[in-house]
Backbone as CSV, one residue per row, in Angstrom:
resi,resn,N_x,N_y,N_z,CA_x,CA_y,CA_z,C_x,C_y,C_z
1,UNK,125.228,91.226,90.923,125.692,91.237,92.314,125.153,89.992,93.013
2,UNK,126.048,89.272,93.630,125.579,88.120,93.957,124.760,88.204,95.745
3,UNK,123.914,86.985,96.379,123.361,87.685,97.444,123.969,87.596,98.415
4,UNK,125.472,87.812,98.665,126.525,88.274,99.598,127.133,88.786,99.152
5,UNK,127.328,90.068,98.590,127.455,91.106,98.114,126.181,92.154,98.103
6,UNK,124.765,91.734,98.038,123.872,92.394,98.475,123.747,92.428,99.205
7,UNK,123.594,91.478,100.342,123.890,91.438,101.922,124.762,92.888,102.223
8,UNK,125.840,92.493,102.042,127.016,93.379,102.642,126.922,94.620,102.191
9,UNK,126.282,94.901,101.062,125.845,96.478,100.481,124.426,96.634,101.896
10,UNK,123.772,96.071,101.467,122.370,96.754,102.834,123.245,96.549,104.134
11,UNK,124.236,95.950,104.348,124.606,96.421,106.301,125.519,97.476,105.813
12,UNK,126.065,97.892,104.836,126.815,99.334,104.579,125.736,100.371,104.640
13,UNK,124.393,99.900,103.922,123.629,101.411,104.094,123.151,101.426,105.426
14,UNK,122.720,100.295,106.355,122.604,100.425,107.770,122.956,100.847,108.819
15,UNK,124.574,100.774,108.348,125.349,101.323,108.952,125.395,103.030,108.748
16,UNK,125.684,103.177,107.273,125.467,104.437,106.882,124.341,105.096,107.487
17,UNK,123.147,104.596,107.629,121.886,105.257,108.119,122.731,105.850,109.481
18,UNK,122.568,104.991,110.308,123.111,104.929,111.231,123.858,106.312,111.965
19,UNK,125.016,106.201,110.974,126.000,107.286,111.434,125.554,108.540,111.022
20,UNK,125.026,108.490,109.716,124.219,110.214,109.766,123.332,110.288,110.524
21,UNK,122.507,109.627,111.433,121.622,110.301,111.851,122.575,110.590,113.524
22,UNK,123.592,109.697,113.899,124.233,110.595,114.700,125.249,111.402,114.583
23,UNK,125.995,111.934,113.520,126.780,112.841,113.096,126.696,113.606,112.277
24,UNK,125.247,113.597,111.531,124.731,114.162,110.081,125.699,113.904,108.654
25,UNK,125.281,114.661,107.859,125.904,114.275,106.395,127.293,115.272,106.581
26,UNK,127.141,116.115,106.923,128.769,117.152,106.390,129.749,116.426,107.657
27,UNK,129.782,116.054,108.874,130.664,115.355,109.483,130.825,113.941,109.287
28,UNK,129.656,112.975,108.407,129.641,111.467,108.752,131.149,111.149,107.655
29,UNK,132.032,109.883,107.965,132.856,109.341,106.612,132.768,108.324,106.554
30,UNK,133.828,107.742,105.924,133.419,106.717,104.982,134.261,105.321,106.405
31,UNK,135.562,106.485,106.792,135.949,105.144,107.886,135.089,104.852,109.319
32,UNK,133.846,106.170,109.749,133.124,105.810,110.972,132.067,104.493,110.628
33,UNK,131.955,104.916,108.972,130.768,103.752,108.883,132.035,102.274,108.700
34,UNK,132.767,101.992,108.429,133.557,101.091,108.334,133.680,100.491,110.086
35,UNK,134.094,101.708,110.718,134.358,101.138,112.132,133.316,100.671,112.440
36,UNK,131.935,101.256,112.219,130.533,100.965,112.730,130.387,99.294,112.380
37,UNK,131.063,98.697,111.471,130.880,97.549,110.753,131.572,96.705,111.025
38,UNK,133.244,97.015,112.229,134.554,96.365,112.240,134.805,96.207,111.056
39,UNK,134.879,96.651,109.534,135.955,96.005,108.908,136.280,97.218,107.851
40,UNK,137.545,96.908,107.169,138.439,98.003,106.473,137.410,98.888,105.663
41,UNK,137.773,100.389,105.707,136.762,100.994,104.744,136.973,100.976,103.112
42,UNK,138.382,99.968,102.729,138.702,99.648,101.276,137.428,98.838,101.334
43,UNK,136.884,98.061,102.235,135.661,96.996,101.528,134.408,98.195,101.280
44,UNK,134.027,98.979,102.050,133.079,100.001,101.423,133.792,100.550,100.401
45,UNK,134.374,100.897,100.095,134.522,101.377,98.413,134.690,99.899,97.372
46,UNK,134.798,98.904,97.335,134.136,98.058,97.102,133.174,97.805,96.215
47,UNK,132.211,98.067,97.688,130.459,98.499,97.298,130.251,99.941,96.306
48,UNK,130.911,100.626,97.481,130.087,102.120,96.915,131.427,102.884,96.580
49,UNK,131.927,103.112,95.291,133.131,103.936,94.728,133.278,105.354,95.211
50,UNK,132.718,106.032,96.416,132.941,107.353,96.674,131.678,107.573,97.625
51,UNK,132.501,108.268,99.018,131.569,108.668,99.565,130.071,108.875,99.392
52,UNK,129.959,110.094,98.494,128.697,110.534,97.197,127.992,109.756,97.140
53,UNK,128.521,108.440,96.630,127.746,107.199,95.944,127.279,106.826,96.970
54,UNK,127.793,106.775,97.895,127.190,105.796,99.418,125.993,106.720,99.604
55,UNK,126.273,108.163,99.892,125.125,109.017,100.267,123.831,108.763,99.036
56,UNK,124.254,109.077,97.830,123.231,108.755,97.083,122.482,107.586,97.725
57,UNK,122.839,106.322,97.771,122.839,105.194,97.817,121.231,105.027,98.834
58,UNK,122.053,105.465,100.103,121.175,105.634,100.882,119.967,106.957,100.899
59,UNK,120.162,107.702,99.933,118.778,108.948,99.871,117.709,107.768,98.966
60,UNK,118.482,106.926,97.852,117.742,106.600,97.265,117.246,105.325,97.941
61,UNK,117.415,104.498,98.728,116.633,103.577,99.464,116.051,104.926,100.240
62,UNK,115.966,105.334,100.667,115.014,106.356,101.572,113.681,106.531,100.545
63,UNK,113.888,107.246,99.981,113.389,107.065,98.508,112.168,105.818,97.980
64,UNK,112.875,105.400,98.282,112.345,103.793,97.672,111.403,103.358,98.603
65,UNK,111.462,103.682,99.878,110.529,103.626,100.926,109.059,103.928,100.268
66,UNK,109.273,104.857,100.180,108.037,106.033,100.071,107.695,105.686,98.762
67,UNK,108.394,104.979,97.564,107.275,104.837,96.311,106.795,103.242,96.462
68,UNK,107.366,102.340,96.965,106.957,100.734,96.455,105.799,100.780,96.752
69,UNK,105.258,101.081,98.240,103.933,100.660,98.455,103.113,101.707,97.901
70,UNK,103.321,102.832,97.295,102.573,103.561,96.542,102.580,102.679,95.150
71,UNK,103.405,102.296,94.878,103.424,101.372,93.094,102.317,100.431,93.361
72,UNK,102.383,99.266,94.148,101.085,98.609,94.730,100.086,98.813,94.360
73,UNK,99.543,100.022,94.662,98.263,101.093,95.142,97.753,101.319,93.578
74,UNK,98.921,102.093,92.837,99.034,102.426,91.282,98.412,101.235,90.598
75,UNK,99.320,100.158,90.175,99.091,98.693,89.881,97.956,98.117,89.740
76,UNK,97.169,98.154,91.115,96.166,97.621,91.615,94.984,97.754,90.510
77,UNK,94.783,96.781,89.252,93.712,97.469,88.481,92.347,96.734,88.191
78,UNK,92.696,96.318,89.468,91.474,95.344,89.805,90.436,96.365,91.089
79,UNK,91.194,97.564,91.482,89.709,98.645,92.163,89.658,99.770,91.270
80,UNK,88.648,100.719,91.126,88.361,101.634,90.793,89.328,102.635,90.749
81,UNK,89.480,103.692,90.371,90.436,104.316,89.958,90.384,105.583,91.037
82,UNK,89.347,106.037,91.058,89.225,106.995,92.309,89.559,106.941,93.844
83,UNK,89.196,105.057,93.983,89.583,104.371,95.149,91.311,104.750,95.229
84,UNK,92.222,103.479,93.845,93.635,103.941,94.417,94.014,105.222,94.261
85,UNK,93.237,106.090,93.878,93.840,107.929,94.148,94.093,107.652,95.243
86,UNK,92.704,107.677,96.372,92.886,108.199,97.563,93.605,107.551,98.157
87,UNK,93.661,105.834,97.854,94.571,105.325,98.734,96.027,105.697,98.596
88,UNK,96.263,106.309,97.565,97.391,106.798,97.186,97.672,107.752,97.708
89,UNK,97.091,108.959,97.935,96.980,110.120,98.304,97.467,110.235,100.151
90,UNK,96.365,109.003,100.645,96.726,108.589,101.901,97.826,107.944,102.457
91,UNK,98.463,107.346,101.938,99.600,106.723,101.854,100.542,107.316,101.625
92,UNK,100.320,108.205,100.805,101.507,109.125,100.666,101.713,110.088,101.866
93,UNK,100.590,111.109,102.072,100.761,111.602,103.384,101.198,110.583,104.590
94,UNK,100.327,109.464,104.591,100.824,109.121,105.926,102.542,108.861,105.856
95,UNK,103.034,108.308,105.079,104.418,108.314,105.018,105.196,109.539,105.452
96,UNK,105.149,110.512,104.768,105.764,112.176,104.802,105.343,112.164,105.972
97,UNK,104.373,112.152,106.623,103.847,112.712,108.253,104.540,112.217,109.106
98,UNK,104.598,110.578,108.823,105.540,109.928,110.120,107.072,110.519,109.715
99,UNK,107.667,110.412,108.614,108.978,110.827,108.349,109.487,112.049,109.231
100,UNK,108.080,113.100,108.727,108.748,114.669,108.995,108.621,114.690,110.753
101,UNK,107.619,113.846,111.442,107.111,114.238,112.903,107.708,113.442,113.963
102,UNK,107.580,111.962,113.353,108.035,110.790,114.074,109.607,110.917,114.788
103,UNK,110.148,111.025,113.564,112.237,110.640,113.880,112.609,112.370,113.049
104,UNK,111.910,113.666,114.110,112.353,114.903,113.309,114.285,114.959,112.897
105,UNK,115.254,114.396,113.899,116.222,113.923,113.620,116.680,113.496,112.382
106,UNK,116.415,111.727,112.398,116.669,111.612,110.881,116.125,111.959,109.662
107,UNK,115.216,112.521,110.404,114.245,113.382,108.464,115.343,114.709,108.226
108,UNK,115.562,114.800,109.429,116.791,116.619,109.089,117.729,115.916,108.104
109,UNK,118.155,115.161,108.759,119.509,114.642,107.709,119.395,113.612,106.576
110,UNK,118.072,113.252,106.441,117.300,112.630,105.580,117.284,113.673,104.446
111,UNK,116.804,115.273,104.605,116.359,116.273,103.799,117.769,116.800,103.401
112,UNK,118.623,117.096,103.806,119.583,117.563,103.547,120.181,117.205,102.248
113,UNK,120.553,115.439,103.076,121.382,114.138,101.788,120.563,114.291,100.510
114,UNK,118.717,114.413,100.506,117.877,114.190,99.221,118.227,115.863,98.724
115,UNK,118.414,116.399,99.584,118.478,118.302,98.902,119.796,118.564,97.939
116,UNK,120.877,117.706,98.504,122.456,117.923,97.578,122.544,116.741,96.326
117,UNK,121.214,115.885,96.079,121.179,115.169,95.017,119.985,115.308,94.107
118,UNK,120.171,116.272,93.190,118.484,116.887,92.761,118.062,115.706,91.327
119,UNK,119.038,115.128,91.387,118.768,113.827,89.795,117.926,112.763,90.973
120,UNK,118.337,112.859,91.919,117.566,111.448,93.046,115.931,111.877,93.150
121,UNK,115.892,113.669,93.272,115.227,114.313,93.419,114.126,113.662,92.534
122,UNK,114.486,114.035,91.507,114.277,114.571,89.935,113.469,113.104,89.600
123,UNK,113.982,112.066,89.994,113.875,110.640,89.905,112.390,110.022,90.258
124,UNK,112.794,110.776,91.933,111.791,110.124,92.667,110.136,111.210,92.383
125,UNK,110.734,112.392,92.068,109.054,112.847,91.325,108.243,112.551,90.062
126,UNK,109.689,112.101,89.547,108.863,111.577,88.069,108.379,110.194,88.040
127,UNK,108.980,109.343,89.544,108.017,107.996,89.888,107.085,108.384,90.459
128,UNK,106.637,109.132,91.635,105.223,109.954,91.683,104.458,110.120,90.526
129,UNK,104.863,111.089,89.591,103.833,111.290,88.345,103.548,110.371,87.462
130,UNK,104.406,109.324,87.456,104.153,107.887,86.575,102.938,107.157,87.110
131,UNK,103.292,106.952,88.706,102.084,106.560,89.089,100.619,107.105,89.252
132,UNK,100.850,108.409,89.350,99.414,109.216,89.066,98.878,108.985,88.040
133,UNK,99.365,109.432,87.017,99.423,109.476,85.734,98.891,107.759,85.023
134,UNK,99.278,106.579,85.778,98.730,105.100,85.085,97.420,105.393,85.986
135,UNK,96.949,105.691,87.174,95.544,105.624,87.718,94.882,106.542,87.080
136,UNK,94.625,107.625,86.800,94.386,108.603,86.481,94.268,108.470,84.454
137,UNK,94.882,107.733,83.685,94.640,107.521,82.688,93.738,105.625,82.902
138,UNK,93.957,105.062,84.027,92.754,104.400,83.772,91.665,104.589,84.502
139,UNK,91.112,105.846,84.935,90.248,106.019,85.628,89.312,106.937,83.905
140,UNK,90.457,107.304,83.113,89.703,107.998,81.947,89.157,106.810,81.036
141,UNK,90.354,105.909,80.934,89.667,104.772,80.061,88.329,103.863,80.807
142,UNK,88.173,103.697,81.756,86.715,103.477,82.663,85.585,104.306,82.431
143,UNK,85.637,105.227,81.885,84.752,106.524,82.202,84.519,107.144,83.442
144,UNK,85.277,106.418,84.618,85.223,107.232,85.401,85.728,108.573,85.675
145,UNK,86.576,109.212,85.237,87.162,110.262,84.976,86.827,110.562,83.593
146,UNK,87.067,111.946,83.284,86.784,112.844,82.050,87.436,112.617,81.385
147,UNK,86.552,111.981,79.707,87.096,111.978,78.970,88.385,112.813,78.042
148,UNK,87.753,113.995,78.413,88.389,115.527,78.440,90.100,115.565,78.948
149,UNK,90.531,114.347,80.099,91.743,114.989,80.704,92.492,114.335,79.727
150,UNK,93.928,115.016,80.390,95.414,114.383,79.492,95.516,113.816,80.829
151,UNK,96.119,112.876,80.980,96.480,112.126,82.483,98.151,112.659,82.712
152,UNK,98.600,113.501,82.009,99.521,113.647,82.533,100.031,114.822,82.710
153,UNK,99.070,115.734,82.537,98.544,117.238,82.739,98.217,116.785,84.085
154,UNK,97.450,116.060,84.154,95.722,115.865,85.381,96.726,115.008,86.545
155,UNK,98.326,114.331,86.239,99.113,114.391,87.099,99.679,115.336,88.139
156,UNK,100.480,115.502,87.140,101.133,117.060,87.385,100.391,118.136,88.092
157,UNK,99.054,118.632,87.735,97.959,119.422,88.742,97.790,118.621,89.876
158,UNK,97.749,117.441,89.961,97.021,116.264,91.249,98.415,116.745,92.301
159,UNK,99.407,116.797,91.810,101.036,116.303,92.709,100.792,118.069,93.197
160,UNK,100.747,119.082,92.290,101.002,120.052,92.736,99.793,120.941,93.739
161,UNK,99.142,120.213,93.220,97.838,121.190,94.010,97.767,119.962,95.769
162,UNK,97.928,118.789,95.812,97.982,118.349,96.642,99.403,118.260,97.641
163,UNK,100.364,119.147,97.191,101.720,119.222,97.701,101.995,119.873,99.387
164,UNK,100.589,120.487,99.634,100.825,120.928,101.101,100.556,119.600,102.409
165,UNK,100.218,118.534,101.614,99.527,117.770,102.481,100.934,116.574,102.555
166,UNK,101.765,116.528,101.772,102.736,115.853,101.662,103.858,115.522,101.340
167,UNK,104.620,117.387,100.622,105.761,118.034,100.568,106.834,117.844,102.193
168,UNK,107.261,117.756,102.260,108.425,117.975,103.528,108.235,119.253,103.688
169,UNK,108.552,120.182,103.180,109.045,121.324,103.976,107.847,122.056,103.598
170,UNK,106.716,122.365,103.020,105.746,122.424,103.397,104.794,121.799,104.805
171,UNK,105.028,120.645,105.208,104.677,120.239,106.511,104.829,120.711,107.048
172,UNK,106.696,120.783,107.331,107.259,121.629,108.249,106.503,122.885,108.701
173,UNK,106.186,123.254,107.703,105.791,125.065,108.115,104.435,125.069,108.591
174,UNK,103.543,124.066,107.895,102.226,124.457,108.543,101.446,122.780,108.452
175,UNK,101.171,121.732,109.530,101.256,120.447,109.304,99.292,120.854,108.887
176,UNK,98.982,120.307,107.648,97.458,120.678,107.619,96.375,119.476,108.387
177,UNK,95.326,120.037,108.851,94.803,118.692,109.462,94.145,118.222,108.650
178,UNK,93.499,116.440,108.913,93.146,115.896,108.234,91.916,115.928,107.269
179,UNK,91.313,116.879,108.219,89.949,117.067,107.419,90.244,118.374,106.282
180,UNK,91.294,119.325,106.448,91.372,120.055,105.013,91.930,118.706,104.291
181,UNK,92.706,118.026,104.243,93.161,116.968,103.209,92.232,115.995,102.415
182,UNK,91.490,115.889,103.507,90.080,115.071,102.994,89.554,116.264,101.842
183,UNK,89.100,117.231,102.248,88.559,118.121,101.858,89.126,118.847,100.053
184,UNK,90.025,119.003,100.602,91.087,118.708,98.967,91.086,117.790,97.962
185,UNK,90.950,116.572,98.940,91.131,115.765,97.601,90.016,115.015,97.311
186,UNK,88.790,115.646,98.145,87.411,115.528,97.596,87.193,116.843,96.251
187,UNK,87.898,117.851,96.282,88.172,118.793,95.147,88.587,118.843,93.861
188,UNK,89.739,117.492,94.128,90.660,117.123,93.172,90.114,116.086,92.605
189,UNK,89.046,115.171,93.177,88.584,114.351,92.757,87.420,114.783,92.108
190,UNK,86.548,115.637,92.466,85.716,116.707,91.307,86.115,117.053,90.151
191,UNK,86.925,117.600,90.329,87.767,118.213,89.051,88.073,117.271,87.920
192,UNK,88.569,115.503,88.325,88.772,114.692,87.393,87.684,114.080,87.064
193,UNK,86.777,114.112,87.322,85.347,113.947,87.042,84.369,114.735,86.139
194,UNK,84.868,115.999,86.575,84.092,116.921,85.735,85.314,117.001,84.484
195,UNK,86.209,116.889,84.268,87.103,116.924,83.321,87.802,118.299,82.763
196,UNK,88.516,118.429,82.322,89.459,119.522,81.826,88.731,120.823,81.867
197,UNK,89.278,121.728,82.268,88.558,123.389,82.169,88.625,124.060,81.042
C-alpha cells in the first residue's frame, strides 16, 4: 500500500471513528462516513471491501492503542523484569481507566464493535500474553523470578488474576482503587518470586 493510500485508509478510520461515536455501530454506514469525507463511498470500499472490514478495521487500531506502548515496556531488556511487570501492569490500567471513564461514549461503542469481533478479541489477548509471557520468562532466566515457573502458565495466572484492575466491564461494575491494585500486584509479584505452587 503505497503512502497515499495509507493516508486515505487512516482519514477513512477517522472518519469512521467519528461517526460511531455519534450514531453508534448498528445505525453508522458506509455512505455517512463517505459524506463525512465529501467523496463517493465506492472509494471506501476501495480501502475496506465491506462494511465489517471497516468496523474490524477500526476495533483493531483501537486495539493497537492499548498494546504498542505496552510492547515497549515488554522489549525493554535493558530493566529488570519485575520493573517492566509493573510498568506494564500500570500502563495497562491506566489505558482501560481513561478509555472506560474519560469518553464513557466512545468506549460504549468502542465495546460493542470489539464484542461482535471475538478473532480481534482473541488477537489482542494473545498479544497481552506474549508480552507477559517474554518479561516474565526473562525475569526466570535472571533469577529473578522462580526457577520453578512456566512463563506461560505464570502469564495466563498474571492476565487473569489481575483482570479486575483492567478488564472493561469489570471496571464498569466496580472501578478498584489504586491502592488494592498496588496491593495485588505486590501479590502477584510474590508469587513469581517464590515460584510455582
Amino acid at each position: 500500500m503505497s503512502a497515499e493510500e495509507t493516508s486515505t485508509a487512516e482519514r477513512i478510520l477517522d472518519a469512521a471513528e467519528a461517526v460511531l461515536r455519534r450514531h453508534g455501530a448498528e445505525k453508522t454506514n458506509v455512505v455517512d462516513i463517505a459524506r463525512a469525507l465529501e467523496m463517493s463511498h465506492g472509494n471506501i470500499y476501495r480501502h475496506f471491501p465491506s462494511k465489517q472490514a471497516l468496523i474490524n478495521a477500526v476495533a483493531m487500531r483501537w486495539l493497537l492503542a492499548v498494546v504498542t506502548p505496552l510492547e515497549v515496556i515488554a522489549e525493554d531488556g535493558a530493566r529488570p523484569a519485575s520493573e517492566r511487570l509493573e510498568a506494564w501492569f500500570e500502563t495497562l490500567r491506566g489505558i482501560k481507566i481513561k478509555k472506560v471513564f474519560d469518553d464513557p461514549e466512545l468506549f460504549r461503542v468502542h465495546h460493542q464493535i470489539v464484542m461482535k469481533v471475538p478473532e480481534v478479541v482473541t488477537e489482542h489477548v494473545g498479544t497481552l500474553l506474549r508480552q507477559l509471557e517474554l518479561i516474565i520468562a526473562d525475569g526466570v532466566r535472571s533469577g529473578e523470578f522462580s526457577s520453578g515457573l512456566d512463563p506461560a502458565i505464570a502469564a495466563r495466572a498474571f492476565l487473569h488474576a489481575s483482570s479486575p484492575f483492567h478488564h472493561p466491564a469489570l471496571l464498569m461494575q466496580n472501578r478498584p482503587s489504586d491502592a488494592e491494585a498496588h496491593a495485588v500486584f505486590a501479590l502477584l509479584l510474590a508469587g513469581l518470586k517464590a515460584g510455582a505452587a
